[in-house]
C-alpha positions in Angstrom: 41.6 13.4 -35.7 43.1 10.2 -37.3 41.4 8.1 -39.2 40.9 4.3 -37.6 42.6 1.2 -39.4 40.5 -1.3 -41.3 42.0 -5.1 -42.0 40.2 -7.4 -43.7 41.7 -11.1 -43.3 40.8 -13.7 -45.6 40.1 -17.3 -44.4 42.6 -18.8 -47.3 45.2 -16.9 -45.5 45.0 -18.3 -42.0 44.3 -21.6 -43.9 48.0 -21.1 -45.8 50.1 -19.8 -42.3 48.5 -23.0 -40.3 49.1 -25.7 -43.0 53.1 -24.5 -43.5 53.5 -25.1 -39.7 51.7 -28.0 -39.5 53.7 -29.4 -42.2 57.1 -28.1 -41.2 56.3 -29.3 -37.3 55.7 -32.5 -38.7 58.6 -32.5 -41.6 61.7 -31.2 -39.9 60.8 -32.5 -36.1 62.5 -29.8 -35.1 61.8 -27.6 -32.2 60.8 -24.2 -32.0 59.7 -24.7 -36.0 60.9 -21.3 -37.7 58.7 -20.7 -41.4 58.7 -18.2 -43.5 56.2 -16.5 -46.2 54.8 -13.5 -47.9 51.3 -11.9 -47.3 49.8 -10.5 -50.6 47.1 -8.3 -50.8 46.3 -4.5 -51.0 46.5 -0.9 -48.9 44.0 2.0 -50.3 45.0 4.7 -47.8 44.3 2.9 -44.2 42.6 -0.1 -45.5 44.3 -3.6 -46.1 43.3 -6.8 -47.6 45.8 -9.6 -46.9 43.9 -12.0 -49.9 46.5 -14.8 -50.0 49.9 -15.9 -48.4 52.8 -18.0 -50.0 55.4 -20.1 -47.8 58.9 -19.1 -49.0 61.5 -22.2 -49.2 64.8 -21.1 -47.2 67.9 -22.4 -45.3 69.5 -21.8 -42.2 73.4 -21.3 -41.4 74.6 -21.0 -38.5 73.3 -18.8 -35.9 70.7 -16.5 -37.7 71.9 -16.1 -41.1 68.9 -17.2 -43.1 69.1 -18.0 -47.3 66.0 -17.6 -49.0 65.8 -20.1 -52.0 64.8 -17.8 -55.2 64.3 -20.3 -57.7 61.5 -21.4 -55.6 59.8 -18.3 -55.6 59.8 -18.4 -59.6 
């Protein structure tokens, strides 16, 4: 018998996601709005904690080709 999944979702994270699109929707004007970031948190065998989220700074080429900006993300 497996054992069921646990995920515990901070408030700061949903907080994080919905500002970045609020910001971008209102930034860029663009639509659909396309953003980008990375979940942090923690797995102990089938727990997870997502504990906080960062929005990742990136580019778009044409069609799909995305560049993430690393000196951001230092």
């Amino acid at each position: 018998m497996s054992e069921s999944l646990s995920i515990l979702l901070h408030p700061l994270v949903v907080m994080n996601m919905s500002d970045h699109y609020t910001r971008a929707k209102y930034r860029e004007k663009m639509n659909p709005i396309r953003v980008i970031g990375v979940i942090l948190g923690r797995q102990e065998g089938r727990n997870l904690e997502i504990v906080n989220s960062v929005e990742v700074k990136f580019t778009m080429a044409q069609g799909t080709d995305i560049t993430i900006d690393e000196n951001f993300m230092r």
